[in-house]
C-alpha positions in Angstrom: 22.7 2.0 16.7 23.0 3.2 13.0 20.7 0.4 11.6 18.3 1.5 14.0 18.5 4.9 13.0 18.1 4.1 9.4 15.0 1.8 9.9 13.4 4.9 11.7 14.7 7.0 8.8 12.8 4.7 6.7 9.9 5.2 8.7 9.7 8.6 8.7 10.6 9.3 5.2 7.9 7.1 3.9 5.1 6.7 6.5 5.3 10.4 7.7 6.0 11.9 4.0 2.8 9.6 2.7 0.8 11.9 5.5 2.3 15.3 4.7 2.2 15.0 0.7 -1.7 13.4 0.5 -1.5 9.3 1.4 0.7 8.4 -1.8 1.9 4.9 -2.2 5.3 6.0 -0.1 3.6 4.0 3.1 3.6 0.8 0.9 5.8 -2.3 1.7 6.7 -2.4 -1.6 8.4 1.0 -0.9 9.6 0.5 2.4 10.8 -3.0 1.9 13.9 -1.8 -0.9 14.2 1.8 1.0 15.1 -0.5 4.3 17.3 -2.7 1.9 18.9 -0.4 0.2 20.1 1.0 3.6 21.2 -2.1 5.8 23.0 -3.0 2.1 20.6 -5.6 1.0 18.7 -4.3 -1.5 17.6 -8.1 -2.8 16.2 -9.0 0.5 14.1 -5.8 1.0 12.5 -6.1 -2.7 11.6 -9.8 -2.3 9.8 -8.7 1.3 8.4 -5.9 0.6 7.0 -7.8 -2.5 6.2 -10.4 -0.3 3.9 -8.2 2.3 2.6 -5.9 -0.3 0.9 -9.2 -1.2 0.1 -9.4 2.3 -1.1 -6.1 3.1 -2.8 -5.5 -0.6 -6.1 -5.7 0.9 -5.7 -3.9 3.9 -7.1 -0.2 4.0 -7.2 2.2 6.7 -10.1 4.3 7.0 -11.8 6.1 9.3 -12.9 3.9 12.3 -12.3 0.7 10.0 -8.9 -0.2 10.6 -7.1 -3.2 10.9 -2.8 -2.8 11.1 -0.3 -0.3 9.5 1.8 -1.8 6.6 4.3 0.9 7.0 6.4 0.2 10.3 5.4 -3.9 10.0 7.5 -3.9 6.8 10.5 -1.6 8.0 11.0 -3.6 11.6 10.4 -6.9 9.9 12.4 -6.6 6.7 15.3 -4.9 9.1 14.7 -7.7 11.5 15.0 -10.4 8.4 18.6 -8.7 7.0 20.0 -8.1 10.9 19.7 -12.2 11.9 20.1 -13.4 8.3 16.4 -15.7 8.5 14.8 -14.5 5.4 11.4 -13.8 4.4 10.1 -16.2 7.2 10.8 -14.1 10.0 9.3 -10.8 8.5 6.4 -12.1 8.0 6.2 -13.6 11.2 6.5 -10.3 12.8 4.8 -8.1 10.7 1.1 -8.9 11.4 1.8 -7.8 15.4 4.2 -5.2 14.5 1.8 -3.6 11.9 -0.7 -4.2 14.4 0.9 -2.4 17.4 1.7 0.3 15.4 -1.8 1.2 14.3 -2.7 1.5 17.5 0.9 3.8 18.6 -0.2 6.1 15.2 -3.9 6.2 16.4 -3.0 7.6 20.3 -0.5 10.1 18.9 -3.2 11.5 16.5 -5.6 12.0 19.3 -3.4 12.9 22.3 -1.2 14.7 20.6 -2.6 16.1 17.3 -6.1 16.2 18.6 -5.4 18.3 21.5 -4.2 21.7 19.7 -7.5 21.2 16.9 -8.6 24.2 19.3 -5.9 26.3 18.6 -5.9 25.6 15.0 -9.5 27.2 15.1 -8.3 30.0 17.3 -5.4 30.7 15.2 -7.8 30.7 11.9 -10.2 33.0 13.1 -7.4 35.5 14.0 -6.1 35.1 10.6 -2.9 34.2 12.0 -1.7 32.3 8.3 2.1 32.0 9.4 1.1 30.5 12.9 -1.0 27.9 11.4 1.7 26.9 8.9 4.1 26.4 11.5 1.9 24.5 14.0 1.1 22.3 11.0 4.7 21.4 9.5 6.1 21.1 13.9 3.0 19.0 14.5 3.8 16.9 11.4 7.2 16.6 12.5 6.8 15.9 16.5 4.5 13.4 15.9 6.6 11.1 13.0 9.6 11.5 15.0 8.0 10.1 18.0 5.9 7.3 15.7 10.1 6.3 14.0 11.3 6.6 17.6 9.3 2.9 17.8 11.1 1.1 14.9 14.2 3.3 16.5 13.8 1.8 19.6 12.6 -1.9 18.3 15.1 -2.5 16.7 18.3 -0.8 19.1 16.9 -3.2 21.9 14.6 -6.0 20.1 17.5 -7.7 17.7 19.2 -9.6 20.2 16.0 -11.3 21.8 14.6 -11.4 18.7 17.8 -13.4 17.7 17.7 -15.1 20.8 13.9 -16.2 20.5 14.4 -17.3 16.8 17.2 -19.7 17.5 15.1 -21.5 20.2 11.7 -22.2 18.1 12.4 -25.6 16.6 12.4 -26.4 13.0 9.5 -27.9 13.0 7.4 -24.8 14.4 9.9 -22.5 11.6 8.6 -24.2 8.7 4.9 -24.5 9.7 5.6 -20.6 10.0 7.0 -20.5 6.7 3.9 -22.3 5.3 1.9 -19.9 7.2 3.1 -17.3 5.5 3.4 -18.4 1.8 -0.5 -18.5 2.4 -1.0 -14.8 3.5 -0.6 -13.5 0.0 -3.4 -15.3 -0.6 -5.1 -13.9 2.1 -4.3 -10.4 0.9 -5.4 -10.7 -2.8 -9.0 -12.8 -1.0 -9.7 -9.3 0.4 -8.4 -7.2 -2.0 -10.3 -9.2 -4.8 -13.3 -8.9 -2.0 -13.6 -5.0 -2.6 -13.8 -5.2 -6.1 -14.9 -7.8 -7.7 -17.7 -7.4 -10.3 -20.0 -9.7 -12.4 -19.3 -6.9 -15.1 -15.4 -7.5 -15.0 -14.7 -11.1 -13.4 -14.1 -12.1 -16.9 -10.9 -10.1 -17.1 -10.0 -12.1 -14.3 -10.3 -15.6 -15.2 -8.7 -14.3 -18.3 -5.5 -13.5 -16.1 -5.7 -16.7 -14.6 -5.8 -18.8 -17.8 -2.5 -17.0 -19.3 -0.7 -17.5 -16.0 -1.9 -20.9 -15.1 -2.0 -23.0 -18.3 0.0 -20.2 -20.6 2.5 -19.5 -18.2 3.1 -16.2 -19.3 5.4 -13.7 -17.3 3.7 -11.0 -15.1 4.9 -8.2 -17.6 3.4 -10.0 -20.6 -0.2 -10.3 -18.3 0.0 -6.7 -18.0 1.2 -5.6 -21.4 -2.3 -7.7 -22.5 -4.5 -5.8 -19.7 -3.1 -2.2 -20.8 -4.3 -3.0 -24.5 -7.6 -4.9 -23.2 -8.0 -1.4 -21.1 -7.0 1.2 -24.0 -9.5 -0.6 -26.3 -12.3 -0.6 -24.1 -11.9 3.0 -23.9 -11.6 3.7 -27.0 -14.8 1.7 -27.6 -16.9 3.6 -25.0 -15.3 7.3 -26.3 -17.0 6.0 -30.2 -20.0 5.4 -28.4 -20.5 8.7 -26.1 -19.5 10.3 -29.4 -22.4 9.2 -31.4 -24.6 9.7 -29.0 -24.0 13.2 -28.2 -24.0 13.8 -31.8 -27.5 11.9 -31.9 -28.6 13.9 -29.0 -27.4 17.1 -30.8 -28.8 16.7 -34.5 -31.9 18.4 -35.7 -35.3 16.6 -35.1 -35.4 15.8 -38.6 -32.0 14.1 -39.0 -31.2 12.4 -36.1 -32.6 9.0 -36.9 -30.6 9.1 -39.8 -27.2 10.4 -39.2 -27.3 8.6 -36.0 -27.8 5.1 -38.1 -25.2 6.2 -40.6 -22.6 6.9 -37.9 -23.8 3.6 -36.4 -23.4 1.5 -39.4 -19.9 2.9 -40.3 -18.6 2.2 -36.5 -19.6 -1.2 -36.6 -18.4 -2.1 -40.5 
């Protein structure tokens, strides 16, 4: 019962709060994952899961009519699910694609049965200038509808840990570690979409670079980034030099311009 009620906890705090604040990164596994840790008291196991489906759920963006699961509850079921029967990493992302999943679609109906249905009133409520009756539909909307969406993960986990329990110890070994390989692979899948979205002929170099010092350097993650950060700065720094001289090109007398504008151009690139 109390595991239960801190996986919903979990759930609310960060799914619900990343809704009421502005869509921050609270929703993220890699938020939920140690927050669910840090409250069945294994902090270890949540940060290597939530790590784990961050990679998994990198690429996957909610928006508008394009939507494809909800990171949120998948990571706070499945890492709680992972810590409760001791299986690892294996089992949460076994569950988390269907979990995250089914819990799109449980966010989407309460937004339009239950949120949708009092957009009316809100109009009412505006056109009478009613301020304090709009604030307090808002915040007790906000607050019915979380509490309902955690009373899943609430109830998934009070009644799903023994047959979940039951159900892992009867897949054989052989169907276990195919799932394991199954979902080493994901990460990759998440990072193919992710990298989908943004990649650019102007800035693919940067990532081959990345690859090379990882690959064939071996450096650490932190060293990788440290390098990006200074790659970043200097390229900025470059492009402010740049918008400089040409404003002042585009602000010097007729007369001068040519001039001072080659002067500054020769001094920035002695």
């Amino acid at each position: 019962m109390l595991n239960a009620f801190l996986v919903a906890l979990a759930v609310f705090i960060c799914v619900g709060g990343a809704e009421l604040i502005g869509f921050t990164m609270l929703n993220r596994p890699i938020v939920i994952g140690p927050l669910v840790g840090l409250f069945l008291g294994d902090v270890k196991t949540g940060v290597m899961i939530g790590a784990s489906l961050e990679a998994v759920f990198m690429g996957v963006v909610n928006i508008g009519g394009a939507s494809a699961a909800e990171p949120g509850i998948a990571t706070a079921v499945g890492t709680a699910f992972a810590i409760m029967l001791g299986k690892g990493s294996e089992v949460a992302l076994t569950l988390a694609l269907p979990i995250g999943i089914l819990g799109l679609q449980i966010k989407t109906f309460l937004y339009i049965f239950l949120v949708g249905m009092f957009a009316k009133k809100f109009d009412q409520l505006a056109a009478e200038g009613k301020e304090k009756q709009i604030v307090f539909l808002h915040y007790g909307l906000w607050a019915v509808n979380w509490v309902l969406y955690s009373l899943v993960a609430f109830l998934g986990i009070l009644f799903g840990s023994d047959a979940v329990s039951t159900l892992m110890d009867a897949i054989p070994d052989v169907v276990m570690n195919g799932l394991t390989v199954c979902g080493g692979l994901l990460p990759a899948v998440g990072m193919a979409m992710l990298m989908k979205m943004l990649w650019d002929k102007k800035i693919c170099m940067f990532y081959f670079l990345g690859f090379v010092l990882s690959a064939y350097m071996n450096l650490p993650l932190i060293a990788i980034a440290v390098i990006g950060v200074i790659v970043a700065i200097s390229i900025g720094m470059n492009d402010y030099k740049i918008n400089q001289l040409s404003m002042q090109r585009v602000a010097a007398p007729a007369g001068n311009q040519s001039s001072e504008f080659d002067e500054e151009e020769e001094e920035f690139f002695s």
